[in-house]
N, C-alpha and C positions, 0 to 999 in steps of 0.2 A: 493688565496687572490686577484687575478687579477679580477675574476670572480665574487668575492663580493662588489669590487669598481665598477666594472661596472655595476652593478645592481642599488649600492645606487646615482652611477650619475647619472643612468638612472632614475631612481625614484626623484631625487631631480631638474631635469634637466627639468620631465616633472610637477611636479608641482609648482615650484619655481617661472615661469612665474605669474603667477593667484596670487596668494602672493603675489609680487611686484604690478601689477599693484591696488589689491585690497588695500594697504596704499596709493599709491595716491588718489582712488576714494574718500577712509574715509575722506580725506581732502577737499575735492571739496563740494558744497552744489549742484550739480546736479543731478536735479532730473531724474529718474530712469522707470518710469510708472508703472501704475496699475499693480499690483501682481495678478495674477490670483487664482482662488480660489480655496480652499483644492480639493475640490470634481476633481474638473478640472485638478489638478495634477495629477491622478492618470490615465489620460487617456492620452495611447501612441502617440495618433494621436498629442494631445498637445505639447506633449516633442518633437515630430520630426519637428512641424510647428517651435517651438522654436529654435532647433537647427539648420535648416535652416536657417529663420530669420539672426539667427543671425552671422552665417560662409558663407551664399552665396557666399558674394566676401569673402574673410579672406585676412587681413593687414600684412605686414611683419616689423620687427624692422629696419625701413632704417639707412643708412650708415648717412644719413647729419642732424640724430637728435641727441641732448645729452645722449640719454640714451644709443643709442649705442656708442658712446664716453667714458661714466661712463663703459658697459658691455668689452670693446676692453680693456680699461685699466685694469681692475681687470684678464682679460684673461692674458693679454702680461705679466703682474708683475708674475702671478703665475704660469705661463707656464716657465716663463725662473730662478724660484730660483733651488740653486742647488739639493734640496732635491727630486724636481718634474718631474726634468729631466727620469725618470723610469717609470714615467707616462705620460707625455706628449701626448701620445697619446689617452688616456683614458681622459683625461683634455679637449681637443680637442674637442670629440666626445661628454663630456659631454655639452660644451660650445654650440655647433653645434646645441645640441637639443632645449637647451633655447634658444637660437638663435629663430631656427623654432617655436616651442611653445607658442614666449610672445605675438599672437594676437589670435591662433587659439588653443590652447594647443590639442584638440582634435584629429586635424591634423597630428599628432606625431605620433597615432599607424600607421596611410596608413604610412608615412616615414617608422617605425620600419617594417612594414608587407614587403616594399621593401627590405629593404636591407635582412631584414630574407631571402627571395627568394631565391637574389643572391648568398648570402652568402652560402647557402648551398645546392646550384645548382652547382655555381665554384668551389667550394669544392667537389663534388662528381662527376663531369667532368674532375677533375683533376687528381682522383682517379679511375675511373673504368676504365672498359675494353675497346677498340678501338671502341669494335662495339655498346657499348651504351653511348658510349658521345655525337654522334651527336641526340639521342633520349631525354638523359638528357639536353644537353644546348636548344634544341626547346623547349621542357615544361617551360624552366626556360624564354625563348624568349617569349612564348603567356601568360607566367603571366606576365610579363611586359607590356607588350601589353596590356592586357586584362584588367586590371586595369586602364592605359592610356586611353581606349577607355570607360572604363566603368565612369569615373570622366570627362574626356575632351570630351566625344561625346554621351554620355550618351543622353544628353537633347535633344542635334542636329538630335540624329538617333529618340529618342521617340517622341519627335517634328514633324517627317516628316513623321515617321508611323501614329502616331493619327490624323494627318490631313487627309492621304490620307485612313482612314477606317472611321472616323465621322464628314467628311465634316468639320471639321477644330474645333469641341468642344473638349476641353479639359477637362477630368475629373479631380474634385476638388480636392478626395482625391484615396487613395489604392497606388498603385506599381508604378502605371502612372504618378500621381502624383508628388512619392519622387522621380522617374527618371527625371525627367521636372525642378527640383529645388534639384538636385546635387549640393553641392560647388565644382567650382573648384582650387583644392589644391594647394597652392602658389608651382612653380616650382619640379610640377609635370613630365613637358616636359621633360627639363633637366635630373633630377637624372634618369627617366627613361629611357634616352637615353644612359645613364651611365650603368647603371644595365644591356645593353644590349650590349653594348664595352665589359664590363668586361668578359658576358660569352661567345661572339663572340673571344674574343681575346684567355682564357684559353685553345678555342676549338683549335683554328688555333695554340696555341703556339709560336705566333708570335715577331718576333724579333722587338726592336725599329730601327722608321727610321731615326734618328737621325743616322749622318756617326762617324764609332767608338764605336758604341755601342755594347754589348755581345750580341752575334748572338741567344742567349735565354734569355729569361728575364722570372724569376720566378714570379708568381701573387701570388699563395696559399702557403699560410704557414700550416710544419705540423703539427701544432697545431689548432682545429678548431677555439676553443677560440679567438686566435690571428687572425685568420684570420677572422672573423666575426667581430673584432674589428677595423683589418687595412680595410674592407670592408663599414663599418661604418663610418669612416674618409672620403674614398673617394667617397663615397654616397653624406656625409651629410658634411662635413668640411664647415664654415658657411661659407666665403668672397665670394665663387662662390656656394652656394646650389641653392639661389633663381630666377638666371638669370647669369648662367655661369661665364665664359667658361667652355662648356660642353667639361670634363675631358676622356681620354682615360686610361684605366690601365694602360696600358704599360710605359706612362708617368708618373704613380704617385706612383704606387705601389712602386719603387725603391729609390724613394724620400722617403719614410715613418722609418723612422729612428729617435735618438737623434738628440736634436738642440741645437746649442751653441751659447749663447748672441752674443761673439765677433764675430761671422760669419754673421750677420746682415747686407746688403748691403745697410748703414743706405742711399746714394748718389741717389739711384736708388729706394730706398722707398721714398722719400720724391719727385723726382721729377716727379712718377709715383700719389702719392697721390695728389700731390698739382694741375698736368694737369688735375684728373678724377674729382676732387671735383668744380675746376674752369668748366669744360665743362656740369657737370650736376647743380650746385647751380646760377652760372651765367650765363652761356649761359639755355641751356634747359628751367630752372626752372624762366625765365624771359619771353621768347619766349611763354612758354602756354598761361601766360597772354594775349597773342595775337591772336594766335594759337586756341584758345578756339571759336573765331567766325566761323571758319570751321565747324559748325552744323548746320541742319538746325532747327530756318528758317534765321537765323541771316545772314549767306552769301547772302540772296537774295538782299538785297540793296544794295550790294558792286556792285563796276564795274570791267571789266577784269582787271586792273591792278592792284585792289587791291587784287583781289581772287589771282591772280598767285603770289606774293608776298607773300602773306600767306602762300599758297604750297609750296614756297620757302623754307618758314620760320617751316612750319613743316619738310622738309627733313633734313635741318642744326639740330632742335629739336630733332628729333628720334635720327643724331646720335650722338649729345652734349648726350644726355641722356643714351644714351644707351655704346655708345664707353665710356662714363664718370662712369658710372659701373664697365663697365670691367675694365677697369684702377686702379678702389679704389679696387678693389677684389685684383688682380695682387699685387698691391701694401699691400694689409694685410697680403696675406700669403706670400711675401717676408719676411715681416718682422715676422715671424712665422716659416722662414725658409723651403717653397715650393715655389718650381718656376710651377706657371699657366703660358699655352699656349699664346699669344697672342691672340687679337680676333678681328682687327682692324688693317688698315696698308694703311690711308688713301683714302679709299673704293672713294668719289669722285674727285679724279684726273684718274680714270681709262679712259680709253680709246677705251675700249669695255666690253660688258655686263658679260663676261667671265672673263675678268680680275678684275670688281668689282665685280665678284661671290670667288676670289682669294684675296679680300682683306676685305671685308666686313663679320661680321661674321663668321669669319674663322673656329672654333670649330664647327658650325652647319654646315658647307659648306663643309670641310674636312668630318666630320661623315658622312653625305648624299652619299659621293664619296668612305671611304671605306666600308661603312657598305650597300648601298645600291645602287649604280651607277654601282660599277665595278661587283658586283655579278649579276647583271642585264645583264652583256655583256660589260656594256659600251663603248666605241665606234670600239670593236672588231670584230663588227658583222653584217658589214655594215650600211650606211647611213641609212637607212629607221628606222633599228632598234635602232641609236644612235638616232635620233630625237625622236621616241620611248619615250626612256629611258630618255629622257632629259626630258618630257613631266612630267612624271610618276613619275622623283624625285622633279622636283618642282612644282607638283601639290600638291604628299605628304608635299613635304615640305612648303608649301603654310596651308594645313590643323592644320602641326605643331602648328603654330602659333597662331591659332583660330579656335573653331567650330563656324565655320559661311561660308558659300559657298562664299560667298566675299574674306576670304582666300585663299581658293580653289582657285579662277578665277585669286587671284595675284600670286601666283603660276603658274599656266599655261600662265599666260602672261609673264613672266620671261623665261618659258618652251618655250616658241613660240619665243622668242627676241633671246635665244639663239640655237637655232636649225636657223633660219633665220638668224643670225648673223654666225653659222656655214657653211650654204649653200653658202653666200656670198664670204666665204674664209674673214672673218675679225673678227676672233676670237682669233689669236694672241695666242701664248703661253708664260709659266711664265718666261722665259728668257727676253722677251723685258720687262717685266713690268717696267723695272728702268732705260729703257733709250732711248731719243727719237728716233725716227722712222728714221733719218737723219737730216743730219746736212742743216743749211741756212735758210732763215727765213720763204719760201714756207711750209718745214715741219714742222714750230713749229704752222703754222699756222694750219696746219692738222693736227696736238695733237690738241689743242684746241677745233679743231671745235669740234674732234670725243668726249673727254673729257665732251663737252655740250651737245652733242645729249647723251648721257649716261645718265649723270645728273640727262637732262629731260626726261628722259626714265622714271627713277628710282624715280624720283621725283611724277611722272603724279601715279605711280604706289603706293605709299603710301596713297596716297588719299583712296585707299579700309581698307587703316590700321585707317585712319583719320573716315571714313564716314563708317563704316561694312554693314551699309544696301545697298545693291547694288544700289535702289530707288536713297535713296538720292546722293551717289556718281554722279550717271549720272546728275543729276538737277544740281548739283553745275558745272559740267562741261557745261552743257546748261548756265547756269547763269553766265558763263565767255564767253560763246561765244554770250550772245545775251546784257549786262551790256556793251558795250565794248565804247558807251556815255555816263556812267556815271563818274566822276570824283575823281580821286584816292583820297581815304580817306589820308589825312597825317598824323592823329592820327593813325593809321595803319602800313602805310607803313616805315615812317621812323622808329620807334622803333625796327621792325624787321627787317631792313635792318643795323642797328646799331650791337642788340646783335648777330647779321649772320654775322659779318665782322672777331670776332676772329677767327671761325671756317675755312671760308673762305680764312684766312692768313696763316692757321695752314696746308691746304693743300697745297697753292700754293709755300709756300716754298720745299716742296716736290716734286713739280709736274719735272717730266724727262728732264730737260733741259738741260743737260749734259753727255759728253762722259764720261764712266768706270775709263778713265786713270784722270780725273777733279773732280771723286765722292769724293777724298781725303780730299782736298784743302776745297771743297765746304762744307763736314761734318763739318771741323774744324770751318767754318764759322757758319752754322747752331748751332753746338752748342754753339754755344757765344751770339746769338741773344737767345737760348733757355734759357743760361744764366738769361740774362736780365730781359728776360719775365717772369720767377717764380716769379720774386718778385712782379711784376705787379698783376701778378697772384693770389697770395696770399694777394695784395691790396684788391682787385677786390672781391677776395670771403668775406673777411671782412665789405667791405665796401656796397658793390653793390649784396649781393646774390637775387633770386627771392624768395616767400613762396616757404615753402619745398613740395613736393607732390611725391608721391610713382613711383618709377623709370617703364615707358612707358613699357617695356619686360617683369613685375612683371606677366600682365595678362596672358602672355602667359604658 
């Protein structure tokens, strides 16, 4: 019976999308274009130009429009009646697909084709003999892979082979072609980073590192059914599919269980959703309006002080935007009854480029370090080769991000900040993180300044996320250093130096001021000011949001 519900929500889940939006359309008098003709239907080359066309980039159902408001409330009401409760999970997964579905429905089998993989890769790694699991989980590793590379690098690799065999023409149509105009699949990155935790983890058998936890943690259930289902959840569970926190099994699997209304930590959902919603609909989603002149050729008549105010105003942006994600994800599936990882923990108050590798992004930073840093050597195996390795994960993990060698380069410019910041002996470990460096007003002077050179480190370095063509990155950096007579735009600069002051308040009450035995006293405070501020909060997103526009991490 389990196996027939989860067919018919699979089936209803993937076409239910196209349904819905097709009664809106019927209402709309907009027009459609030219119908192409019988004959011209029937030739493939047509159908693929079309389905290009029309999924290159593919939209996702964002968190800050009503529809997904109308889609959360019919989930939450029937997820938590008591009759549902037996299925929950299957409701879930079904919910997860329309989710993914309602821009790209097509999109749906690469999802279904992933988690198939996993699914009965970890299952069959779980189960065989000692000496073919590490044969089975690498098969199960290069189809993940393989697919990732084939959607996310696809264009980038046939891109740079076609140039360098036809002096830079590009064939119109055949193989070359549909490689070159790949869509790539909303939150691809992600679950495939997932799919590859999952059989890394069954391989290893590894324990959580949470202290207190059962020194085994089971992932595979032995039912395959079940497990392909709980496999499904933690693939595709919708509030973090499209842009994390990228999940570990060993985190979630154990969670996958009944839920009960009254267990609802309604305190901690509402002040998680009301902080993610305020950082992405008012801060972020005001700041593009600004932010948007960082292209070229529009930066060239600025002067330096309006370009660097900008930059400014993009790093607060990314991560109102992006930390404002993670927040409203965090906060759904509280209230759905899973606790997601953190992924955010005031990333600019660090105080070197290691420590906001420890606070920023934490789910892809963590991944990076077990899944690819420590298998590496990590800094086991002398200097030379931890500078190495340091290069080689943030270069990959630079490419994560974007096919475009401008990711690459931001990548290794991180890779180089931190091996140089290692060499120096000022890379700090996560015990100082939360508290300053000594006492007296000499050392808070020296948090600060280190706090700023970071900053502007990490600031200067998003401009390749702002500007992808490396070209223009460098010109706008020219154009800040050669503009430096012309006179700050005030239409510019004060707006974003406005919606940059929440953000900016929101760290510096954080920032290390204070000895262990003072964190007490000073929480109690903090929370009272946090108090006050939701309602502000909740003013502000009412009153004050910017247009809504598709969360900055979606591309990745």
């Amino acid at each position: 019976m389990r196996t027939a519900f989860g067919r018919s929500a699979l089936l209803l889940s993937a076409c239910l999308p196209e349904c819905v939006r097709s009664l809106f359309r019927c209402a709309s008098t907009e027009k459609i274009g030219k119908v192409p003709q019988r004959s011209s239907l029937t030739n493939p080359r047509w159908l693929v130009r079309m389905t290009l066309a029309k999924s290159h980039t593919p939209a996702a159902m964002l968190f800050t429009t009503p529809v997904f408001a109308v889609f959360f409330l019919i989930v939450f009401c029937l997820y938590y009646l008591p009759m549902m409760r037996r299925w929950q999970v299957g409701l879930l997964v079904a919910a997860s697909f329309f989710f993914y579905a309602w821009n790209a429905p097509w999109l749906l089998l690469l999802l279904i084709c992933s988690i198939a993989i996993n699914s009965a890769t970890s299952y069959v790694v779980a189960r065989c003999s000692a000496r073919a699991r590490p044969v089975w989980a690498a098969l199960g590793v290069i189809a993940n892979i393989g697919i990732l590379c084939l959607f996310k690098y696809g264009a980038l690799l046939t891109g740079l082979a076609v140039k360098m065999a036809t002096a830079g023409h590009s064939p119109e149509e055949g193989l070359v072609s549909l490689l070159l105009n790949l869509p790539l699949p909303i939150g691809i990155s992600f679950y495939t980073f997932e799919g590859v935790s999952l059989l890394v983890d069954v391989l290893r058998h590894r324990s959580s590192d949470e202290p207190g936890a059962a020194r085994r943690v089971e992932y595979v259930n032995e039912s395959f059914a079940q497990h392909a289902l709980n496999t499904s959840l933690f693939v595709a569970f919708f509030p973090h599919l499209v842009a994390g926190p990228i999940l570990k099994a060993r985190q979630f699997y154990p969670q996958i269980a009944p839920k009960r209304f009254r267990d609802i930590p309604w305190e901690f959902v509402f002040r998680t959703l009301v902080t993610g919603f305020f950082l992405k609909m008012v801060v972020a989603d005001n700041l593009k309006d600004y932010t948007y002149y960082i292209a070229y050729p529009y930066y060239e008549g600025f002067g330096t002080v309006t370009c660097l105010v900008l930059l400014f105003g993009y790093s607060i942006q990314i991560f109102a935007d992006f930390a404002g994600y993670s927040l409203i994800a965090i906060g759904l599936a509280a209230a759905l009854g899973y606790t997601l990882p953190p992924n955010f923990n005031f990333p600019y108050i660090s105080r070197s480029l290691s420590e906001f590798w420890r606070r920023w992004h934490i789910s892809l930073s963590t991944w990076l370090r077990d899944y690819l840093y420590i298998p590496l050597g990590g800094n086991r195996l002398g200097k030379r080769r931890t500078y190495l390795n340091l290069m080689i994960v943030m270069g990959l993990g630079g490419l994560w991000h974007g096919a475009a060698w401008s990711y690459a380069v931001w990548g290794l410019y991180h890779g180089a900040g931190l091996a140089l910041e290692r060499l120096l002996g000022l890379a700090g470990s996560s015990s100082q993180d939360n508290r300053p460096s000594g006492s007296g007003l000499l050392n808070l002077i020296r948090d600060l300044a280190r706090a700023l050179v970071v900053f502007t480190f990490v600031t200067f370095g998003w401009l390749l996320f702002k500007l992808p063509e490396f070209g223009q990155a460098m010109d706008y950096l020219a154009t800040m250093a050669h503009n430096w007579r012309v006179a700050p735009s005030i239409n510019q600069v004060v707006p974003v130096v406005l919606f940059s002051l929440p953000v900016v308040v929101y760290h510096a009450l954080h920032f290390p001021l204070w000895r262990p035995d003072e964190a007490a006293q000073i929480s109690r405070g903090r929370r009272l000011a946090f108090d006050g501020a939701v309602g502000i909060m909740l003013a502000m997103i009412v009153l004050n949001s910017g247009t809504s526009k598709a969360f900055i991490y979606f591309q990745f």
